[in-house]
DRENDO-1510 file (C-alpha; in Angstrom, 1 decimal, always signed):
<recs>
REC; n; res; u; v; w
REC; 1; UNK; -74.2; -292.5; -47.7 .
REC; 2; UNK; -75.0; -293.0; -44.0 .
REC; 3; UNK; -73.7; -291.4; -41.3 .
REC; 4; UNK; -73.5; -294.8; -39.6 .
REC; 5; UNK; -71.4; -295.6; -42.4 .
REC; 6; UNK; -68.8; -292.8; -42.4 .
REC; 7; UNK; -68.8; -293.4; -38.5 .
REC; 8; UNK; -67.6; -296.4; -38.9 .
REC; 9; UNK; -64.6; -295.2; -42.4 .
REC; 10; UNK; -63.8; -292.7; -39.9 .
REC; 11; UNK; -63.6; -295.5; -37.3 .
REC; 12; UNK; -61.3; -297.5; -39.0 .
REC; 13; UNK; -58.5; -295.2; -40.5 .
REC; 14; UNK; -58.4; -294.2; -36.7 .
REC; 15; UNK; -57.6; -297.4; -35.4 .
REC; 16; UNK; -55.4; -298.1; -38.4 .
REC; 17; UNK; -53.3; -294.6; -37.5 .
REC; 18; UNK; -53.1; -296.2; -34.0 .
REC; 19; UNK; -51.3; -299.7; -35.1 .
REC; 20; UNK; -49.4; -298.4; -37.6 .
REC; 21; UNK; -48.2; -295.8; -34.1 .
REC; 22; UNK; -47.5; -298.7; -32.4 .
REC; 23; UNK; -45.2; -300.2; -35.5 .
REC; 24; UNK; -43.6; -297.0; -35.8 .
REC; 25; UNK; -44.9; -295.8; -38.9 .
REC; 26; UNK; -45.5; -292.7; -38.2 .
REC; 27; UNK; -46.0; -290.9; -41.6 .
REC; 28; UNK; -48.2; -293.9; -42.1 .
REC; 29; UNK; -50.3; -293.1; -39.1 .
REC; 30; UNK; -50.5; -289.3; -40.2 .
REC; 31; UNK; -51.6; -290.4; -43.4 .
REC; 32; UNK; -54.8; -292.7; -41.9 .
REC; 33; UNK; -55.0; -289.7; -39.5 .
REC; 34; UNK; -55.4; -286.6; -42.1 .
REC; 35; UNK; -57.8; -289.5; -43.6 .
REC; 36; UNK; -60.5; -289.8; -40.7 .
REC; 37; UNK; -60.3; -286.2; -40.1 .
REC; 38; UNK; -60.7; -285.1; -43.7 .
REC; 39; UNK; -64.1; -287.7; -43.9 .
REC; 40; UNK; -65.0; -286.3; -40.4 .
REC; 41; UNK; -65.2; -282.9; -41.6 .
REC; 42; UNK; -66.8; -283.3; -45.0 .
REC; 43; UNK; -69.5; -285.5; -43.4 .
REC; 44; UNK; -71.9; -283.1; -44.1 .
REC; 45; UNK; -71.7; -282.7; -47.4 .
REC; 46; UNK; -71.1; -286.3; -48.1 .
REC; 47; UNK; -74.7; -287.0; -46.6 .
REC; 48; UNK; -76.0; -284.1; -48.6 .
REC; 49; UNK; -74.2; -285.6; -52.1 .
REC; 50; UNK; -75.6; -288.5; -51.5 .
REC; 51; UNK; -79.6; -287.0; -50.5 .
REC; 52; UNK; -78.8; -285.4; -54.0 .
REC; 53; UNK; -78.4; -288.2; -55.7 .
REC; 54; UNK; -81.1; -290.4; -54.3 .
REC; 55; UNK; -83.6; -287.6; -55.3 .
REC; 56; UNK; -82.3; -287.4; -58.9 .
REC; 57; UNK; -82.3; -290.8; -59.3 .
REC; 58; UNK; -86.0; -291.3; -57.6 .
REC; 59; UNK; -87.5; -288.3; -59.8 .
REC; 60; UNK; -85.9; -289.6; -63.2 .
REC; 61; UNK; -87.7; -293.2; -62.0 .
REC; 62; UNK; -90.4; -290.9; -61.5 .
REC; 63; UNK; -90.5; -289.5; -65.0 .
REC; 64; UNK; -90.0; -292.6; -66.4 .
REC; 65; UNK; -92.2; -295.0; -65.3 .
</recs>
């Protein structure tokens, strides 16, 4: 996965926590909240899972073919 791409989860949840604020849903917002930061603070090992994988998946192409 790309960082652009988690920029852009963590991006959203964010603004979903703010217009579910504004509605007054506040456990709601917590929720998208607790969301963005969780994906914020794993990024690193999201982008390293995902490097993982593309190299598995390259070398057993590799091995195959």
């Amino acid at each position: 996965m790309k960082q652009e791409r988690l920029n852009q989860i963590i991006e959203l949840y964010r603004h979903r926590a703010k217009a579910a604020r504004e509605a007054s849903l506040l456990d709601k917002a917590r929720e998208m909240d607790d969301f963005a930061d969780f994906v914020e603070n794993n990024s690193g090992s999201f982008l390293d899972d995902a490097y993982s994988k593309e190299s598995e998946l390259w070398e057993e192409y590799e091995n195959n073919y």
